[in-house]
N, CA, C and O atoms as a CHARMM CRD file, in Angstrom:
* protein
*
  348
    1    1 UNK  N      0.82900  -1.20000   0.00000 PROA 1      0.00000
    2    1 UNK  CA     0.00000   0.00000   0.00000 PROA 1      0.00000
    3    1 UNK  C      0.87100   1.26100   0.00000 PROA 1      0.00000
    4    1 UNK  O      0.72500   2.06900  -0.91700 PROA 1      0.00000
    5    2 UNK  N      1.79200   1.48600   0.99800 PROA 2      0.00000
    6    2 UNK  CA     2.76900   2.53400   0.82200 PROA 2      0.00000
    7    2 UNK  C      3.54000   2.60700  -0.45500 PROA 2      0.00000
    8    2 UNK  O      3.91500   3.70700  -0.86100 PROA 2      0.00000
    9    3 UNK  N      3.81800   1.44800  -1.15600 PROA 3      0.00000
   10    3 UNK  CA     4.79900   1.73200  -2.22100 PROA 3      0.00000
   11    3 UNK  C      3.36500   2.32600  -3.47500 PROA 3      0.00000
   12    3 UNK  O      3.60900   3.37300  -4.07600 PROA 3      0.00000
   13    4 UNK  N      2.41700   1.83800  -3.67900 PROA 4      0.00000
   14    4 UNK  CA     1.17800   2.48200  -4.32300 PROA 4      0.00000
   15    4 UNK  C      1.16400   4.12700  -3.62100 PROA 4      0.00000
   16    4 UNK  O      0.76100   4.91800  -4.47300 PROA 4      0.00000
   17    5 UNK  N      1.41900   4.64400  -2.62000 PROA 5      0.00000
   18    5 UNK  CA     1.03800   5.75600  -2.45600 PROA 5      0.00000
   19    5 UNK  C      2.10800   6.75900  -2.32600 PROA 5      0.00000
   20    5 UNK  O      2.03000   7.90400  -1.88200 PROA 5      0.00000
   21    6 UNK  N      3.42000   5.93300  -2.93200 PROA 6      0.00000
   22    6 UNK  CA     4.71700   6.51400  -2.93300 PROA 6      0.00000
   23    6 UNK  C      4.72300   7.12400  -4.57200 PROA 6      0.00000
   24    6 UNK  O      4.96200   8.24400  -5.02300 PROA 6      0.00000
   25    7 UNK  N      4.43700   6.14500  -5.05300 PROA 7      0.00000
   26    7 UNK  CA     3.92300   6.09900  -6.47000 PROA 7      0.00000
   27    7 UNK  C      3.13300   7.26500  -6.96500 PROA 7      0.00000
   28    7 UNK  O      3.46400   8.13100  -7.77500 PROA 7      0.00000
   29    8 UNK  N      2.10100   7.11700  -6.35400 PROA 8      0.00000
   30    8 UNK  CA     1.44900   8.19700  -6.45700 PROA 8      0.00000
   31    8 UNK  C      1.38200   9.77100  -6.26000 PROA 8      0.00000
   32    8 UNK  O      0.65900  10.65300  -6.72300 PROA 8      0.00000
   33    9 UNK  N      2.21300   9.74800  -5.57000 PROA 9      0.00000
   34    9 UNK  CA     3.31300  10.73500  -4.72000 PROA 9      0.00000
   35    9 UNK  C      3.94800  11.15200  -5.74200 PROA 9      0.00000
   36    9 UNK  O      3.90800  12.34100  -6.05900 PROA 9      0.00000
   37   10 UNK  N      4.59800  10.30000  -6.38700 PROA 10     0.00000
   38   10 UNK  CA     5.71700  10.71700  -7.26000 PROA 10     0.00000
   39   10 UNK  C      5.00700  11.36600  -8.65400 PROA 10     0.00000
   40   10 UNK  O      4.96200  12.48800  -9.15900 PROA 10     0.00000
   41   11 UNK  N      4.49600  10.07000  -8.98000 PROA 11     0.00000
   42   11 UNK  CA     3.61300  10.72800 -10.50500 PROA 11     0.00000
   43   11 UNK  C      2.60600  12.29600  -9.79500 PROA 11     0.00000
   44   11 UNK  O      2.17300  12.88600 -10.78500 PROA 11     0.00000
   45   12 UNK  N      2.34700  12.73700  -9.02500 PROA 12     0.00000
   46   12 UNK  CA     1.25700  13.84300  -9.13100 PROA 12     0.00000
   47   12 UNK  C      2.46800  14.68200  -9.08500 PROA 12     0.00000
   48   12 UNK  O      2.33100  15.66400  -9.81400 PROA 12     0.00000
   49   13 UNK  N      3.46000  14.64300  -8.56000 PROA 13     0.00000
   50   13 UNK  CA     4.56500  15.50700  -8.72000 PROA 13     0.00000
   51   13 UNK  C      4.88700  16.48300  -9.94900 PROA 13     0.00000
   52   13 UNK  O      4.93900  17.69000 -10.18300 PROA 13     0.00000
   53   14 UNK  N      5.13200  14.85700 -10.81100 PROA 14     0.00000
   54   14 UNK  CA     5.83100  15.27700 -11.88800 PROA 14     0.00000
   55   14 UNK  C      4.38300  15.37400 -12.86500 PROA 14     0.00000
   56   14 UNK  O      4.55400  15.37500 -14.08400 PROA 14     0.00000
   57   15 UNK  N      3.33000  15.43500 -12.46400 PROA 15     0.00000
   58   15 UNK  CA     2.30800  15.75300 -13.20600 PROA 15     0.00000
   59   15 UNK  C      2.18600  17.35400 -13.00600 PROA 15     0.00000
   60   15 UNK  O      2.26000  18.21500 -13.88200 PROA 15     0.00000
   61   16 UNK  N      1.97800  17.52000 -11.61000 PROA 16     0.00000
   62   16 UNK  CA     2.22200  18.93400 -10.82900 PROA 16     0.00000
   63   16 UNK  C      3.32400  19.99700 -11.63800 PROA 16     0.00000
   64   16 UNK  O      3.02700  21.15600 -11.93000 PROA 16     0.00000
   65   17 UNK  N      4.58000  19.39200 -11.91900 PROA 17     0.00000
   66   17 UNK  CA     5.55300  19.86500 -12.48500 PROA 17     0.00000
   67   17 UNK  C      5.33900  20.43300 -13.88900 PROA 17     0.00000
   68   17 UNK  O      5.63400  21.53400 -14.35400 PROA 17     0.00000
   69   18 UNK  N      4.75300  19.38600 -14.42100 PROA 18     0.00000
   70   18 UNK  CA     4.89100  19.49300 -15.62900 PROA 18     0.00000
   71   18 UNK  C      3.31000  20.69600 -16.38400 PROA 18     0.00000
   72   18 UNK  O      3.33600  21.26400 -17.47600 PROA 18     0.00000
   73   19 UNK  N      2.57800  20.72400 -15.74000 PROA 19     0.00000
   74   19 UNK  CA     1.48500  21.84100 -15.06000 PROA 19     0.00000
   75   19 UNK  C      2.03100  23.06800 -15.13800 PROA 19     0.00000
   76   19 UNK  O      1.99000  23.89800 -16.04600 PROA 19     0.00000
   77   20 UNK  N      2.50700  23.08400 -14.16000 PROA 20     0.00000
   78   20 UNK  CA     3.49800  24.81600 -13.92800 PROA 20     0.00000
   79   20 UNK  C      3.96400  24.93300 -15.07900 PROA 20     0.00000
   80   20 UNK  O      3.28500  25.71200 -15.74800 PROA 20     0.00000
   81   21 UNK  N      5.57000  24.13700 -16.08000 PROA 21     0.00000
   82   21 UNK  CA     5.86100  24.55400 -17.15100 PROA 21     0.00000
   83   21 UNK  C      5.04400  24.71000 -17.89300 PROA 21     0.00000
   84   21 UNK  O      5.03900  25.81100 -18.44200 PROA 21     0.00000
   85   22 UNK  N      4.18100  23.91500 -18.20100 PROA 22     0.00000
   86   22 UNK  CA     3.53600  24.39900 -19.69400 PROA 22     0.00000
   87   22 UNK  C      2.72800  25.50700 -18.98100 PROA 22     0.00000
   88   22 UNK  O      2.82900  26.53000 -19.66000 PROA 22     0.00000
   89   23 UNK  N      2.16600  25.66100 -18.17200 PROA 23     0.00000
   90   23 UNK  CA     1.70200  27.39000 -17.70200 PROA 23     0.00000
   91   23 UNK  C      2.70500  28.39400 -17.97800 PROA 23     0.00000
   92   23 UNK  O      2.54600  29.28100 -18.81600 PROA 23     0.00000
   93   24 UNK  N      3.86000  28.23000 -17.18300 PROA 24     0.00000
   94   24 UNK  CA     4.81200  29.47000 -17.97300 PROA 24     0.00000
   95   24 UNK  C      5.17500  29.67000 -19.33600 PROA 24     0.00000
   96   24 UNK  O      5.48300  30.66500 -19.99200 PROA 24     0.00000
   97   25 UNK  N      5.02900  28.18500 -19.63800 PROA 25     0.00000
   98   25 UNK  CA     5.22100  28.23400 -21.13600 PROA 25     0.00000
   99   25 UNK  C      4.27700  29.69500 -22.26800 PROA 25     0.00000
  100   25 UNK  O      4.48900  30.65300 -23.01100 PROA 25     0.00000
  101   26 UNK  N      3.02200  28.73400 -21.52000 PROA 26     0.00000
  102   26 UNK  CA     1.79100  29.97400 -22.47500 PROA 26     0.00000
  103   26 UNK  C      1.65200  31.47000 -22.02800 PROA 26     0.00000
  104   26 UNK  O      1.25600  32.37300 -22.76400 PROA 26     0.00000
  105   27 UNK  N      2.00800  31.59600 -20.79900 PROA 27     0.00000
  106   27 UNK  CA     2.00200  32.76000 -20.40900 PROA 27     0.00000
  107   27 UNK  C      3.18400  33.76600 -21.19500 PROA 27     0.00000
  108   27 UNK  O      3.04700  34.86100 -21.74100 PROA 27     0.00000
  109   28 UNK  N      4.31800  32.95000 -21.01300 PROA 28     0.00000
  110   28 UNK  CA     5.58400  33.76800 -21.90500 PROA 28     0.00000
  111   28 UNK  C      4.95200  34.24300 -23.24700 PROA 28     0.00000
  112   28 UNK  O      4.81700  35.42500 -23.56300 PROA 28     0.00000
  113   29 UNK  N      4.55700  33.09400 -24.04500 PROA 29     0.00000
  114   29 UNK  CA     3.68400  32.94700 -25.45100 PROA 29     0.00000
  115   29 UNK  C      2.91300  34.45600 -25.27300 PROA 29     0.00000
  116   29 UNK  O      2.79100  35.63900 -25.59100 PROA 29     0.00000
  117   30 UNK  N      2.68300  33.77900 -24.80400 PROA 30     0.00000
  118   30 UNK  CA     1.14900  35.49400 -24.48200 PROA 30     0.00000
  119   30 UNK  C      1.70400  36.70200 -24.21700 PROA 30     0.00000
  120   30 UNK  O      1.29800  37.72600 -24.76600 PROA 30     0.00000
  121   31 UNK  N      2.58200  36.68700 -23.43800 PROA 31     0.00000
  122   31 UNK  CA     3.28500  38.29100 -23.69200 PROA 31     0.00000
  123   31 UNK  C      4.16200  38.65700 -24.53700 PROA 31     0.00000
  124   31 UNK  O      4.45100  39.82500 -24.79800 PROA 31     0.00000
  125   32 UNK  N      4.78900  37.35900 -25.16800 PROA 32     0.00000
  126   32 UNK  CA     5.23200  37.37800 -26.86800 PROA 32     0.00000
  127   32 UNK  C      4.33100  38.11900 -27.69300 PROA 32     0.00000
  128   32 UNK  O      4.61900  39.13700 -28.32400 PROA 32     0.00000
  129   33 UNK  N      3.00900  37.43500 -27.64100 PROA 33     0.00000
  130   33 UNK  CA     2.11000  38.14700 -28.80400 PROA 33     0.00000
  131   33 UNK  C      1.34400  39.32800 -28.41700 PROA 33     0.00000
  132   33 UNK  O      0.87900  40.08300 -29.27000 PROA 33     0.00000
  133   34 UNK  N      1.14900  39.57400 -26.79600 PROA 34     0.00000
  134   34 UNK  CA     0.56600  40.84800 -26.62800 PROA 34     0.00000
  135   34 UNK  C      2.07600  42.14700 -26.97000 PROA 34     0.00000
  136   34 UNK  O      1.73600  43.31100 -27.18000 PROA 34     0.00000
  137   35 UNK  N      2.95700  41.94800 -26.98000 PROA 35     0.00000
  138   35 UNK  CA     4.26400  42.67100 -27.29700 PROA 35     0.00000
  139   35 UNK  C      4.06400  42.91000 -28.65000 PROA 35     0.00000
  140   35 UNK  O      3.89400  44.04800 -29.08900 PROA 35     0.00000
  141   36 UNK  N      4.07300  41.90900 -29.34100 PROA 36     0.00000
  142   36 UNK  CA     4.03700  41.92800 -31.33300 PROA 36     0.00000
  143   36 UNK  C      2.67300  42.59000 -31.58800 PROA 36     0.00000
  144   36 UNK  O      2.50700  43.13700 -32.67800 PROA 36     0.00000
  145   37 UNK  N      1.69200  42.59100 -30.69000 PROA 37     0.00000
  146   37 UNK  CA     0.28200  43.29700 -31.53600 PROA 37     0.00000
  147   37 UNK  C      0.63600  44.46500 -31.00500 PROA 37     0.00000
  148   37 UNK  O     -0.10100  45.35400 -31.43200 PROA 37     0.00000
  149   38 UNK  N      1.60500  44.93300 -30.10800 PROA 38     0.00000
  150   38 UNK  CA     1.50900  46.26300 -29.51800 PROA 38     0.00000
  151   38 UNK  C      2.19100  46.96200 -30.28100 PROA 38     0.00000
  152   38 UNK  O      1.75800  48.07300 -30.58600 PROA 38     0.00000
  153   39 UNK  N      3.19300  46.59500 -30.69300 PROA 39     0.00000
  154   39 UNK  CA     3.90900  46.99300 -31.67100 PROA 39     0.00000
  155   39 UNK  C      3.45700  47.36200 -33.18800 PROA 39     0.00000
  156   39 UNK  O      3.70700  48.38600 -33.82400 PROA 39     0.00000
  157   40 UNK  N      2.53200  45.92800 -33.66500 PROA 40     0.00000
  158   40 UNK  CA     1.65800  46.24600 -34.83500 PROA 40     0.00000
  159   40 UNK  C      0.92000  47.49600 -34.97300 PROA 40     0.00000
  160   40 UNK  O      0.88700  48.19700 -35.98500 PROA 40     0.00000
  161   41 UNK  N      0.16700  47.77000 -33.55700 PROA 41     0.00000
  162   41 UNK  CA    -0.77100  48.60300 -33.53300 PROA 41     0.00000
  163   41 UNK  C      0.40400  50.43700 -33.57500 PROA 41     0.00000
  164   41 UNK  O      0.04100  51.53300 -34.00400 PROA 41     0.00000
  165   42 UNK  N      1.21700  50.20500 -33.20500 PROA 42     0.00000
  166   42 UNK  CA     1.49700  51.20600 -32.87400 PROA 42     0.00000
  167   42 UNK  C      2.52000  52.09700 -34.33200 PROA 42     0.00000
  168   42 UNK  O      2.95000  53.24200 -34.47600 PROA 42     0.00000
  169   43 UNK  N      2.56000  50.68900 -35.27300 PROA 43     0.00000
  170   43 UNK  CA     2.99100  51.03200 -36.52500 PROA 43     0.00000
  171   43 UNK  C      1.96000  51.33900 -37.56000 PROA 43     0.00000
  172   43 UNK  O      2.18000  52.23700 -38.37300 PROA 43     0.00000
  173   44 UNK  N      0.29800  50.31200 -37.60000 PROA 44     0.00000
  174   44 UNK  CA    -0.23800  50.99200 -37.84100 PROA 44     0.00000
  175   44 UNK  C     -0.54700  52.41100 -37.64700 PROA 44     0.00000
  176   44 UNK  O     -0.27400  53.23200 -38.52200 PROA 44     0.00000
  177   45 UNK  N     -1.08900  52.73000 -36.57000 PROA 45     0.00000
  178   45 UNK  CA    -1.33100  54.42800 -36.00100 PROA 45     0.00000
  179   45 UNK  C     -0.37200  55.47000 -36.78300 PROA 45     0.00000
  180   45 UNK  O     -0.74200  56.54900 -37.24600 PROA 45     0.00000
  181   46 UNK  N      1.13700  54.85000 -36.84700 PROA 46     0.00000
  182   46 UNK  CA     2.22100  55.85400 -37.35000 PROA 46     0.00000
  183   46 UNK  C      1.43000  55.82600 -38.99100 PROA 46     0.00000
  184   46 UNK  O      0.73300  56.75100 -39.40900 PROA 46     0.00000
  185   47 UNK  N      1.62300  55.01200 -39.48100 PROA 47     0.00000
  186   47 UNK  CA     0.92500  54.39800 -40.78900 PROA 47     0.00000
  187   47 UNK  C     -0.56900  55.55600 -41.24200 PROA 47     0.00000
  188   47 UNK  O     -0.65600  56.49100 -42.03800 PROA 47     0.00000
  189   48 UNK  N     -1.64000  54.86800 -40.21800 PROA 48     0.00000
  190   48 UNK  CA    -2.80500  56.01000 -40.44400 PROA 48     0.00000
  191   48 UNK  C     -2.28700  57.31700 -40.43800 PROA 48     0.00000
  192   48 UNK  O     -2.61500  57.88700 -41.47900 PROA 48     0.00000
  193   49 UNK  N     -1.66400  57.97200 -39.75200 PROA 49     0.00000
  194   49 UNK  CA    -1.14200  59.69600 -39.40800 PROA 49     0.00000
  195   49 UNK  C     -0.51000  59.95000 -40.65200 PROA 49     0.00000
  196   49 UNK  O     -0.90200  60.87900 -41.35800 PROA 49     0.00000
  197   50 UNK  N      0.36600  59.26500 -40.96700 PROA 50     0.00000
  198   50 UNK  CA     1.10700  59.56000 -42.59400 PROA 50     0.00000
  199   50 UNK  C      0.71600  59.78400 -43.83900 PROA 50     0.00000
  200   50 UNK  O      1.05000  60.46300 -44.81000 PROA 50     0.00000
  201   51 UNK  N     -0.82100  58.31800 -43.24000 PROA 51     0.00000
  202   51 UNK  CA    -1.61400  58.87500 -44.73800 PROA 51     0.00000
  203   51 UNK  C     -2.28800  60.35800 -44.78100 PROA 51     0.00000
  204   51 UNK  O     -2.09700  61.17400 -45.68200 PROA 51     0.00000
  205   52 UNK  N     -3.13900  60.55700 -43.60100 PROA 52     0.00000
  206   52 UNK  CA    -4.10500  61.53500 -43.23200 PROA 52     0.00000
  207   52 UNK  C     -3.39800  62.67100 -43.61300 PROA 52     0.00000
  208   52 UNK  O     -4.09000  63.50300 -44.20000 PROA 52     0.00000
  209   53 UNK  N     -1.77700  63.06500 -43.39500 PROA 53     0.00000
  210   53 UNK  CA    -0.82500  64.06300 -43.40300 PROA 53     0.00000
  211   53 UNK  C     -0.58200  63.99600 -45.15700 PROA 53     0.00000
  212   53 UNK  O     -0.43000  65.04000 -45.79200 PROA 53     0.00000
  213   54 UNK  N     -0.57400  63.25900 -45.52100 PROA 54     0.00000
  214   54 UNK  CA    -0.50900  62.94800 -47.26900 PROA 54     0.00000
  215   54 UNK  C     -1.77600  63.39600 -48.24200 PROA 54     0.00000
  216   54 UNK  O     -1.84800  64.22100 -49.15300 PROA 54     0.00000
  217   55 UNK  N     -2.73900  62.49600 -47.65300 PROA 55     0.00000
  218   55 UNK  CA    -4.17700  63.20600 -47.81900 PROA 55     0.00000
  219   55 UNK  C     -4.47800  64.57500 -47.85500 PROA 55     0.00000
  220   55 UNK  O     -5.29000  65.16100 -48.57200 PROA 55     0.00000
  221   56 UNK  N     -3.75600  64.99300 -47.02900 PROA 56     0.00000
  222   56 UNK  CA    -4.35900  66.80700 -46.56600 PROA 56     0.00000
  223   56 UNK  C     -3.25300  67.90900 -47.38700 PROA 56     0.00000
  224   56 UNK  O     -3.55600  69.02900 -47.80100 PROA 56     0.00000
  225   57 UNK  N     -1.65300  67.11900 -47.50500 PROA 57     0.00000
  226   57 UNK  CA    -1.00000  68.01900 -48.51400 PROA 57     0.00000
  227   57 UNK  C     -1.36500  67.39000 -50.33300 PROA 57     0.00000
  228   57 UNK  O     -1.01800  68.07100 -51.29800 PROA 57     0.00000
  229   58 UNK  N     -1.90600  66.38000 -50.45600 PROA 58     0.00000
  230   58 UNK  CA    -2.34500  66.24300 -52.13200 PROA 58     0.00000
  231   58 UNK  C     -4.25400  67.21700 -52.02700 PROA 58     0.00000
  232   58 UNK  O     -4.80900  67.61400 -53.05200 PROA 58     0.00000
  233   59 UNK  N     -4.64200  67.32100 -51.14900 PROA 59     0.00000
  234   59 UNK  CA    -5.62600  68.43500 -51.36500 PROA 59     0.00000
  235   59 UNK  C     -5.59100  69.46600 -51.34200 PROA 59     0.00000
  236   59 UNK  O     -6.45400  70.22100 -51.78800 PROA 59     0.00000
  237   60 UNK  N     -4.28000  69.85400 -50.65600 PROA 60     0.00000
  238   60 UNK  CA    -3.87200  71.51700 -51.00900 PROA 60     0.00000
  239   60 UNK  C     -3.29400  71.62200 -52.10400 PROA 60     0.00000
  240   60 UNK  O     -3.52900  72.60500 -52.80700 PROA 60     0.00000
  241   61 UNK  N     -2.35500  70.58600 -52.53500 PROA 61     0.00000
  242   61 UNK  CA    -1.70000  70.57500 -54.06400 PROA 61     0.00000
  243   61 UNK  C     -2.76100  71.13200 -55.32700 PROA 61     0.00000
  244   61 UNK  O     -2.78800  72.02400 -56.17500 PROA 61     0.00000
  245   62 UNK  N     -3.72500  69.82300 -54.78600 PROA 62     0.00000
  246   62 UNK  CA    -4.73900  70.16600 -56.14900 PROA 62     0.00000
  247   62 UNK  C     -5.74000  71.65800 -55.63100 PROA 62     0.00000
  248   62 UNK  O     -6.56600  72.14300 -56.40400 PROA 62     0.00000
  249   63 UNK  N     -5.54700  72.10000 -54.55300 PROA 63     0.00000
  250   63 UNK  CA    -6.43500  73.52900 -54.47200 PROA 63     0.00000
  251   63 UNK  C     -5.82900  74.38900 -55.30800 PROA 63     0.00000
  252   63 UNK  O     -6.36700  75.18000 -56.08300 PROA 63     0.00000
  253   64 UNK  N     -4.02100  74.09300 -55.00800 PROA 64     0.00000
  254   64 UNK  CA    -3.43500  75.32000 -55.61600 PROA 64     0.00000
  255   64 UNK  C     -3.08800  75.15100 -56.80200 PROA 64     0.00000
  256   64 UNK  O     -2.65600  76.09600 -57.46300 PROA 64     0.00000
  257   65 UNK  N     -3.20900  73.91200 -57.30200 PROA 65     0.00000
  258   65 UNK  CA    -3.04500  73.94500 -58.88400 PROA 65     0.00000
  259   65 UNK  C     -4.24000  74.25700 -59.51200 PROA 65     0.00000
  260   65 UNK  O     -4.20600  74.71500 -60.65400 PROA 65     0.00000
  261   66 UNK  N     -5.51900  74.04000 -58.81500 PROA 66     0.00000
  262   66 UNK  CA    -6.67400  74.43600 -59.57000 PROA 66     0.00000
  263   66 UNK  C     -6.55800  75.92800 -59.44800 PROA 66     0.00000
  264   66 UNK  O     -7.04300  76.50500 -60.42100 PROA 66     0.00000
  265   67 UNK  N     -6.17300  76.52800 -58.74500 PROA 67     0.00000
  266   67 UNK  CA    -6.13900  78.26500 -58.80400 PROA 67     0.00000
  267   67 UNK  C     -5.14800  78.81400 -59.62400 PROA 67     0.00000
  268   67 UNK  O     -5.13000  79.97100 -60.04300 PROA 67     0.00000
  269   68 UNK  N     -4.07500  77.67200 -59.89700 PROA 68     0.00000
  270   68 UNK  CA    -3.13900  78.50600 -60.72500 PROA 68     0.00000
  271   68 UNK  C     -3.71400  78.22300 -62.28600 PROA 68     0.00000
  272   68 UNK  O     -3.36600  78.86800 -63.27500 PROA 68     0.00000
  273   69 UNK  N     -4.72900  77.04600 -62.27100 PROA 69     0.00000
  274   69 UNK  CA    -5.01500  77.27100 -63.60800 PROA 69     0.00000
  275   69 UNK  C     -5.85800  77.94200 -64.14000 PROA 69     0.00000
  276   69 UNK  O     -5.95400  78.07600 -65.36000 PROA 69     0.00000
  277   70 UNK  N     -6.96200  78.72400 -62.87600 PROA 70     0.00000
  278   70 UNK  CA    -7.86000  79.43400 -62.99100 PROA 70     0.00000
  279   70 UNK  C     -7.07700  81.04800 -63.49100 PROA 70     0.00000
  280   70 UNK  O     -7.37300  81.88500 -64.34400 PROA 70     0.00000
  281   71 UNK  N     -6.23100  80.96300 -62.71500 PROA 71     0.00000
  282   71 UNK  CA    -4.81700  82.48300 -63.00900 PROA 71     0.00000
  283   71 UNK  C     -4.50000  82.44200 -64.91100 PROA 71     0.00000
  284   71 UNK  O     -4.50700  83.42800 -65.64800 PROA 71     0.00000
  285   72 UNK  N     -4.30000  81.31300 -65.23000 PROA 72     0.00000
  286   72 UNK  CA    -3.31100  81.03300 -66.33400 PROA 72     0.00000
  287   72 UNK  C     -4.56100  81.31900 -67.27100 PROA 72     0.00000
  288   72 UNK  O     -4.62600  82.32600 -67.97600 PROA 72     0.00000
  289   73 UNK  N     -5.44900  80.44100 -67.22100 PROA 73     0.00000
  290   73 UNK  CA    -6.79500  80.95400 -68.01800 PROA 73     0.00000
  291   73 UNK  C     -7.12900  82.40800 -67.89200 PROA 73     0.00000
  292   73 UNK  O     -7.52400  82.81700 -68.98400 PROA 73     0.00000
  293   74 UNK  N     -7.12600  82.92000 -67.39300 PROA 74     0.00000
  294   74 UNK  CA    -7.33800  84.24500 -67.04300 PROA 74     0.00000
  295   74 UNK  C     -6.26100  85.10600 -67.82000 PROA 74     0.00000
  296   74 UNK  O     -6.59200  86.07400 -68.50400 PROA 74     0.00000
  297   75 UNK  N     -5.15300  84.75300 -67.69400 PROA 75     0.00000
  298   75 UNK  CA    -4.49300  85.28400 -68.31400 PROA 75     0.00000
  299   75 UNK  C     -4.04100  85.31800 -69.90600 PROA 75     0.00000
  300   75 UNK  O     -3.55800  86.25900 -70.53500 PROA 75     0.00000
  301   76 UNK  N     -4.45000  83.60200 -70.47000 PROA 76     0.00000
  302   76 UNK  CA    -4.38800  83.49600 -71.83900 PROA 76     0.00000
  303   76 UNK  C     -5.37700  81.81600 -71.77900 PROA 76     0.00000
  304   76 UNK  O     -4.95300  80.67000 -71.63400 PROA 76     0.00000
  305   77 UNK  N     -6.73500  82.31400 -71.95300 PROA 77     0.00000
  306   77 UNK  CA    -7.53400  81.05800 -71.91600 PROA 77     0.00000
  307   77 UNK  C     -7.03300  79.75000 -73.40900 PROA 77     0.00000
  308   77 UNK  O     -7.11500  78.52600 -73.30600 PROA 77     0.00000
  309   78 UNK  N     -6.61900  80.41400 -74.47400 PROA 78     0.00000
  310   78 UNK  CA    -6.37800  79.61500 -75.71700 PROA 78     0.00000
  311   78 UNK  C     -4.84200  78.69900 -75.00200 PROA 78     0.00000
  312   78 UNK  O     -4.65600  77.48400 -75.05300 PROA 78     0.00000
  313   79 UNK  N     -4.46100  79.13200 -74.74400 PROA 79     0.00000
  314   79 UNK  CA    -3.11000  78.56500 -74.59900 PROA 79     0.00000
  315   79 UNK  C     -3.03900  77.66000 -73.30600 PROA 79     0.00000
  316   79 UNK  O     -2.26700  76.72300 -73.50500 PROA 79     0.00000
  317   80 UNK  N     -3.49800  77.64700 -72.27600 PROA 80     0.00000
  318   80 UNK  CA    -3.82500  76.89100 -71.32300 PROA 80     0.00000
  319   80 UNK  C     -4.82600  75.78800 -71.76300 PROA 80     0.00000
  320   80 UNK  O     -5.07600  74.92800 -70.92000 PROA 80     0.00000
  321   81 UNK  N     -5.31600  75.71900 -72.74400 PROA 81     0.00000
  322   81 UNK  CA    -6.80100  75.27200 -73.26300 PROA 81     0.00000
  323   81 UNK  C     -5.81700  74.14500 -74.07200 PROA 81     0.00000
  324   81 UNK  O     -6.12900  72.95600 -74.01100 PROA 81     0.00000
  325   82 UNK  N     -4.69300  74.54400 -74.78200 PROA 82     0.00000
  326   82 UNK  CA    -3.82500  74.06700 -75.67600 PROA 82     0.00000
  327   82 UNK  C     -2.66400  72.85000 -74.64500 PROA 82     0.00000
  328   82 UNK  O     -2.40400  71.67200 -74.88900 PROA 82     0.00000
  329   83 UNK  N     -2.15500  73.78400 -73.42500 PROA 83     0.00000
  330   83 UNK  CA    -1.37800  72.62300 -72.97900 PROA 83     0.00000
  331   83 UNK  C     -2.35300  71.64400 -72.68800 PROA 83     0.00000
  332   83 UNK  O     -2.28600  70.55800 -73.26400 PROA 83     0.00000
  333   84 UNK  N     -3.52500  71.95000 -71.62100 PROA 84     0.00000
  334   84 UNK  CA    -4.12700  71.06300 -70.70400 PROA 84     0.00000
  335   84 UNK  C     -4.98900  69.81900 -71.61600 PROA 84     0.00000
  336   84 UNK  O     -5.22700  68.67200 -71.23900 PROA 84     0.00000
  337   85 UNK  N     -5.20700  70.20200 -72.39400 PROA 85     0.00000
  338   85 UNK  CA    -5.22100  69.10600 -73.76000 PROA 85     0.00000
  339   85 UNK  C     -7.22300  68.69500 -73.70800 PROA 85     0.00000
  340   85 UNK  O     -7.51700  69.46300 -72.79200 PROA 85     0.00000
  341   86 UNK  N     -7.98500  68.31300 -73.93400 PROA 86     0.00000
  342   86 UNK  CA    -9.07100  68.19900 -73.69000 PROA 86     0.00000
  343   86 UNK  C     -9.39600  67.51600 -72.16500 PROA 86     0.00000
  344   86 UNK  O     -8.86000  66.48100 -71.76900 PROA 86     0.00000
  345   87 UNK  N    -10.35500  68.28900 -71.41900 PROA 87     0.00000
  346   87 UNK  CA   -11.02800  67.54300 -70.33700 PROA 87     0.00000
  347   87 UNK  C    -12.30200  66.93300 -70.23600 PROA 87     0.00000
  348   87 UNK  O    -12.63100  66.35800 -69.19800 PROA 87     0.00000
């Protein structure tokens, strides 16, 4: 009976043991990937801001090219009419 409960002793041990590692195991895992999405996220965000900042200088581009062609027409409508080619 004792050597059965020595036994038993032993295996819940190394059952016990082996419990804990694979717990630290996944836990490490997990702050592996909460680290890599934090990171993702935080390259997206840089990502969104760059476009929004891109976005907002190609709409001033085209404000001020539409005014300079409104200028150029103004100033010689045939010849602006001539580069800009049919619209």
């Amino acid at each position: 009976m004792s050597v059965i409960l020595s036994l038993f002793g032993i295996a819940s041990t190394i059952i016990g043991g082996y419990v804990v590692v694979r717990a630290a195991k996944e836990v490490r895992t997990a702050e592996v990937w909460k680290s890599e999405a934090e990171a993702q996220k935080a390259r997206a965000d840089r990502l969104q801001d760059d476009l929004t900042e891109i976005k907002m200088r190609l709409a001033r581009i085209e404000a001020e090219n539409s005014r300079l062609v409104e200028l150029l027409t103004a100033l010689d409508p045939a010849r602006v009419a001539a580069l800009l080619g049919p619209r």
